[in-house]
N, C-alpha and C positions, 0 to 999 in steps of 0.2 A: 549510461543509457542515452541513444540519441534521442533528441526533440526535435522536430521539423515545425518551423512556423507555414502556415500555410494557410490560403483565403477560397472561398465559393462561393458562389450566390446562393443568398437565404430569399426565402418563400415570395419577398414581394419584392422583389428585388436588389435588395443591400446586398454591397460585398460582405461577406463576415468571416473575421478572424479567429484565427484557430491554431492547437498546440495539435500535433500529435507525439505521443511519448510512444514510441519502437523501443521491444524487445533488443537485447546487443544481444542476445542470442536466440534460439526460434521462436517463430511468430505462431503460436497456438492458437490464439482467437482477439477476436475483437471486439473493445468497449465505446459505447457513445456517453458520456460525461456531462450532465445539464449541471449548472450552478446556481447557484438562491439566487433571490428577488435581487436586482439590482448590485449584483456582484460582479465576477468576471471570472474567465477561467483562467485567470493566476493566482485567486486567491490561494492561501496556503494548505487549505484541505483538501482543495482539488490539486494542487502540483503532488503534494504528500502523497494522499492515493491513485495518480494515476503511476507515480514511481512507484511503487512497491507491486503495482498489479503488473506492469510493465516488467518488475524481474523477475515474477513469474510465466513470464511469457505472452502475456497480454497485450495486446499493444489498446492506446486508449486515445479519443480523439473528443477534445475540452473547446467548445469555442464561446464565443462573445454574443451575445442574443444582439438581434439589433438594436443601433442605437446605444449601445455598454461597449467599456474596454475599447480596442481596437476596431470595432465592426461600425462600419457604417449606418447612415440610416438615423434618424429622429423619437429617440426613448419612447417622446412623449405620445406619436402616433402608435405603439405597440402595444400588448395588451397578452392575456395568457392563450388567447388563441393566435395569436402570430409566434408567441414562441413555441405552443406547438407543433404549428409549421415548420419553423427553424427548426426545430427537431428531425420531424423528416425529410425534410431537404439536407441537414446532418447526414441520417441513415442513406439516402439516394447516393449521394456524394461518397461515401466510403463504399458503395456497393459499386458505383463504375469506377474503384479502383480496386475489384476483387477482394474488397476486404469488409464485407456487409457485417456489421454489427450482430454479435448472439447474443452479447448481457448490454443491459444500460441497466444505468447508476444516476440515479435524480437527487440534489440537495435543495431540503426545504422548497421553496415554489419547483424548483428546478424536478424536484422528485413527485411533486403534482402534477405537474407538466410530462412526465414519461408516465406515467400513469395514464394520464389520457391517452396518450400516441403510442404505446406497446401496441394495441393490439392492428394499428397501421402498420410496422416493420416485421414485415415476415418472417427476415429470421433472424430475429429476436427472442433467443429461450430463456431467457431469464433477466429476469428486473429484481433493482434493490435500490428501496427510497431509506435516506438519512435525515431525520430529522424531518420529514413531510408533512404538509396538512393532508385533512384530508379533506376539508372545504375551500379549494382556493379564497374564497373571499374572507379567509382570515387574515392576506393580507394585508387586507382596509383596517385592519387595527393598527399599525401602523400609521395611520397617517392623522389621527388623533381631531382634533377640532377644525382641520383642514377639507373633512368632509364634506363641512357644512357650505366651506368657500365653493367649492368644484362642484358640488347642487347648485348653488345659484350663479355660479359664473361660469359653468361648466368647463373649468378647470382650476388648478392651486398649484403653487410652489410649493414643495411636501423635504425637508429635510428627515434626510435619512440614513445615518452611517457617517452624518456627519456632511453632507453634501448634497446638492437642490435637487428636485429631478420636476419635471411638470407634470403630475399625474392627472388625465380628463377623465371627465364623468364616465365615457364610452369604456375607460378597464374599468371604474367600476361597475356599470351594467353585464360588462364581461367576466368579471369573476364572479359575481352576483350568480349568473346562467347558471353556470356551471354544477354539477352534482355528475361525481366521481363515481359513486356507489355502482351504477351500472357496469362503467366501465372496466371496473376491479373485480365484479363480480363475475366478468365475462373473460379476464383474461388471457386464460390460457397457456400463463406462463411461469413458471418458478418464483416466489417473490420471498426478497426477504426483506423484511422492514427494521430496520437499527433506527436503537430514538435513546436521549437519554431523559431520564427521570427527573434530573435537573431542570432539563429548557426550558426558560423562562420566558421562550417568545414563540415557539408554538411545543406546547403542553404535549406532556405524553399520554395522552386521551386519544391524543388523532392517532397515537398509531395503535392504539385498542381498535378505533373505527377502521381504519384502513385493514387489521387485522383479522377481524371481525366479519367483514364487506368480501374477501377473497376467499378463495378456495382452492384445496390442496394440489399441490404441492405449496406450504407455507411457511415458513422460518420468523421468530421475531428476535432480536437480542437486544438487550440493554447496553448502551453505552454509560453506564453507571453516574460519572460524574465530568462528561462534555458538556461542553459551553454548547449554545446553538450552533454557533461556525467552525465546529472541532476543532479549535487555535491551539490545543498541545499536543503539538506531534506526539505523544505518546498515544493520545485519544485518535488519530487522522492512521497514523501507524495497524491500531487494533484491529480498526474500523478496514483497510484496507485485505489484511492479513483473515480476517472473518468472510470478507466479499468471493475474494479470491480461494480459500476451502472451500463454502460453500457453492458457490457457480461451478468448482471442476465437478461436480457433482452430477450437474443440469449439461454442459457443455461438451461433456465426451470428448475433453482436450487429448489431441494425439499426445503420442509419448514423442520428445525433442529426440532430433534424428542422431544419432552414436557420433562423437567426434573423433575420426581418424586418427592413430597412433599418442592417443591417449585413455588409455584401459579405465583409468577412475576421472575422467570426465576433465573438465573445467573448472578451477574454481575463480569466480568474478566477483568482485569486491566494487561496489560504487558507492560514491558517496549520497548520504540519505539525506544530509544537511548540512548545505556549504556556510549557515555560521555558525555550526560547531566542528565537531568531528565524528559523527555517527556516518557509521558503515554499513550497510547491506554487503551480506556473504553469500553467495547462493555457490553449493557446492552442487554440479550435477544437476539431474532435474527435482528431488528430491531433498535435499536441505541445505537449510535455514538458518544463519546467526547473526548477530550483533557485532561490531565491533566499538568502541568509543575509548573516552581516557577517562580520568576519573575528572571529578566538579573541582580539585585545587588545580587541574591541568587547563584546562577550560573546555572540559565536555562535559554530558551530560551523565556519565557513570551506566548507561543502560545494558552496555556488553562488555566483555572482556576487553583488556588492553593488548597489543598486538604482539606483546612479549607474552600476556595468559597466554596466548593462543600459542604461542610457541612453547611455552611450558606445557601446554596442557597436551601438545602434537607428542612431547618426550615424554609424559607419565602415560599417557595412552598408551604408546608404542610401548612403552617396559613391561606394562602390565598384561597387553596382549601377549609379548615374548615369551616371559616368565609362563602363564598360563599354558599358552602352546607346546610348549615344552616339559611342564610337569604332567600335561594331559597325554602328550607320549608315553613319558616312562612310565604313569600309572600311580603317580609318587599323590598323596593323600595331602596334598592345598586347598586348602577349602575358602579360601581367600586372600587376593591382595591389592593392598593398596598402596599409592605414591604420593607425595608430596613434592612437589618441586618449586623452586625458590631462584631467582635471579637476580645477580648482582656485577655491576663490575669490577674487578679486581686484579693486583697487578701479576705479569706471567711472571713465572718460577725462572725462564730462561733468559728474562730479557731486560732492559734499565727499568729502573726503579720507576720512572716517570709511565711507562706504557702500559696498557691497561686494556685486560681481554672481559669476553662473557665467560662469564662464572654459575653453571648452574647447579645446584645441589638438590639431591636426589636421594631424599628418605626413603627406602624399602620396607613394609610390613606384610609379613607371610604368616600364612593361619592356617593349624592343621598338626597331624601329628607327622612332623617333618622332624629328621636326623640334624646333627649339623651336619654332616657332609651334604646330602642332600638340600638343605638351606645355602650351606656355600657355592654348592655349585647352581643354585638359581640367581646368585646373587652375580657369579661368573655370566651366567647368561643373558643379566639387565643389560650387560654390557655389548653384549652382541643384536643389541634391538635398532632396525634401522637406524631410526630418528636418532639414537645415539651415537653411531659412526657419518649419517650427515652432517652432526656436527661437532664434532670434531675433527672430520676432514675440512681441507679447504676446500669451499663451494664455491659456483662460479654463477651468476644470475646476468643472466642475456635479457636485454632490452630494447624492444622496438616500438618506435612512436607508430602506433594506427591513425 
C-alpha cells in the first residue's frame, strides 16, 4: 500500500503535514481522517485504519492539526474552531486534486470536529465518529485543576499523554460555544457512530447523544472492549473493516475495472503489521483474509499460516473435483470432506539427507456410493488442479515494482 507524505496550507496559514494512504489497486473513493485531541496522524489507529480502508479501495488523507506532529504553527494559539478549519482546508485540498472527499472518519475531539464541518464539504456522503464527544467541552476534563490556573492567568501548562502542551482560556471559551446538536441534527448525511462501552475517558452516553441528535440514515456499533485510542489492532482492524462495509453502502463505490489476462483477478497480500506478521489478502474486489503465524512463531495467531493456505488451496481443490465429477455421473455423494496435513520429509528417490513437502490427504465420501464408484472418486482427487501444480515443477517469476 503506497503512502505519500505530503504538506498544504491549513486555514490560518500553517503548512500541515499529512499521510495519504493510496489504494495499490483502484482508487474507488476518498477518506478525510481527523485524529483525537492532541494526537497526530501516526498514531496507531489512524495508520491501522486508513490501511485497511486503503485495501479496499479507499484511498485516506490523515494530517497533523496545527501546531501537532509535523505541521507547523503554535498548539497553543488553536482551539476546535481552527481545527475545523483544518478540516476543510483538508477537504479543498483533496478536491483540487480531483479527489474530494465522500466519507470522513473523526476520532474522539477529532470526530467532534467532522461533525461540525460535514455539512461544509459538499461531497461528503457519509461520516463515522469513534469514540466522539458529543459536547466538545468535555475536553476540559482533562485538564484537571489546571482550569483554575488558565482562568486566572489566562493560560496553563496542562500535561497530557504524558507531554505539556499550553492550553489559553480562549479554547476554553471555544469549546465552551460550542453545541453539536444542531449541527448533527441538520446533517444530511449517512453517520455511523462506533464507541466502546468500556471508555473511560469519553463514556458511551455521548454516543447515545450523538445518536439520538441525528437522523436517518443512522448506524451505531459497539466497539465492545476498545480502549479510548483503539491500541489493539484487533479493535483498529474491526473498527476499520465495519466503516468500509457500511460506507459501500452510502458511497456507490464503482466496481474495480477487470485486470487484463487474468480471469480470477489479483490476489495482493500486504503487510497489516510490520512488528509482527499479519497479512491483509484481498483476493479480487470481493474477498478477504488473514494471513499470520502462530504466537510460538512470533505472530499474532489471527489467520491462517501460509502453508494453511496452501493446504487449505489442495483440500478446496479436491473436494470441488470429487464433487464435480460425481454431479456428472449422477453417482449419490451426499458429502465430502478433506483434511490435509504438512510436513517435510525425505524423497523416496533421493539421499537420505534431502527433504521434499509432504502433504497428506485424508478423503471422506458420504452417500450410498459402491466401491468402484468410491475408487474411482478417490482416482479423481488426484486429477484436481492444485494437486498436479504440485507436484509438477512450478516456476515463480519475480519482478521488483
Amino acid at each position: 500500500m503506497p503512502t505519500k507524505a505530503l504538506t498544504f496550507p491549513g486555514a490560518h496559514g500553517a503548512t500541515l503535514a499529512a499521510r495519504l494512504d493510496m489504494p495499490e489497486g483502484d482508487h474507488l473513493a476518498t477518506a478525510l481522517f481527523a485524529h483525537c485531541f492532541t494526537c497526530s496522524k501516526d498514531i496507531a489507529a489512524a495508520r491501522r485504519i486508513s490501511a485497511r480502508l486503503a485495501l479496499k479501495g479507499i484511498a485516506v488523507l490523515r494530517f497533523d492539526f496545527t501546531g501537532l506532529g509535523h505541521s507547523d504553527g503554535e498548539f497553543s494559539n488553536t482551539d476546535f474552531s481552527s481545527n475545523v478549519a483544518d478540516l476543510k482546508a483538508a477537504a479543498d485540498y483533496l478536491s483540487a486534486q480531483n479527489m474530494a472527499p465522500s466519507l470522513l472518519i473523526g476520532h474522539s475531539l477529532g470526530g467532534a470536529a467532522i461533525l461540525k464541518v460535514a455539512r461544509q464539504i459538499k461531497s461528503a456522503r457519509a461520516v463515522a465518529t469513534i469514540a466522539a464527544p458529543f459536547d466538545p467541552a468535555h475536553v476540559t476534563h482533562n485538564f484537571g485543576a489546571a482550569l483554575e490556573d488558565i482562568a486566572d492567568n489566562g493560560e496553563a501548562e496542562v500535561q497530557l499523554g504524558g507531554r505539556p502542551f499550553t492550553i489559553r482560556q480562549s479554547f476554553i471559551e471555544d469549546v465552551n460555544a460550542e453545541n453539536l446538536a444542531p449541527e448533527i441534527s441538520k446533517l444530511g448525511r449517512a453517520l455511523l457512530v462506533l464507541h466502546g462501552p468500556l471508555d473511560s475517558v469519553v463514556g458511551i452516553d455521548n454516543a447515545t447523544q450523538i445518536f439520538t441528535a441525528a437522523k436517518h440514515p443512522k448506524s451505531f456499533v459497539t466497539l465492545d472492549k476498545a480502549d479510548h485510542l483503539i491500541s489493539d489492532p484487533a479493535d483498529a482492524e474491526y473498527t476499520a473493516e465495519v466503516i468500509a462495509a457500511w460506507a459501500a453502502r452510502y458511497l456507490d463505490l464503482p466496481a474495480p475495472a477487470p485486470k487484463p489476462h487474468t480471469p480470477e483477478g489479483i490476489t495482493r497480500v500486504s503487510e497489516a503489521d510490520p512488528e509482527g506478521f499479519l497479512q491483509d489478502i484481498q483476493s479480487g474486489p470481493h474477498h478477504h483474509a488473514l494471513a499470520d503465524e502462530p504466537v510460538d512463531f512470533g505472530g499474532t495467531n489471527r489467520g491462517m499460516s501460509p502453508y494453511g493456505f496452501l493446504a487449505a488451496g489442495l483440500g478446496a481443490c479436491t473436494s470441488m473435483t470429487i464433487r464435480m465429477y460425481a454431479r456428472r455421473k449422477g453417482w449419490p455423494l451426499t458429502h465430502v470432506s478433506v483434511d490435509v496435513s504438512h510436513e517435510k520429509c525425505h524423497a523416496a528417490d533421493a539421499a537420505k539427507s534431502a527433504k521434499i513437502d509432504c502433504f497428506f490427504r485424508e478423503i471422506r465420501l458420504e452417500g450410498d456410493l459402491d466401491d468402484t464408484q468410491r475408487q474411482r472418486l478417490l482416482e479423481i482427487a488426484d486429477k484436481c488442479p492444485v494437486h498436479r501444480t504440485l507436484e509438477a515443477a512450478s516456476t515463480v517469476k519475480t519482478t521488483l515494482v
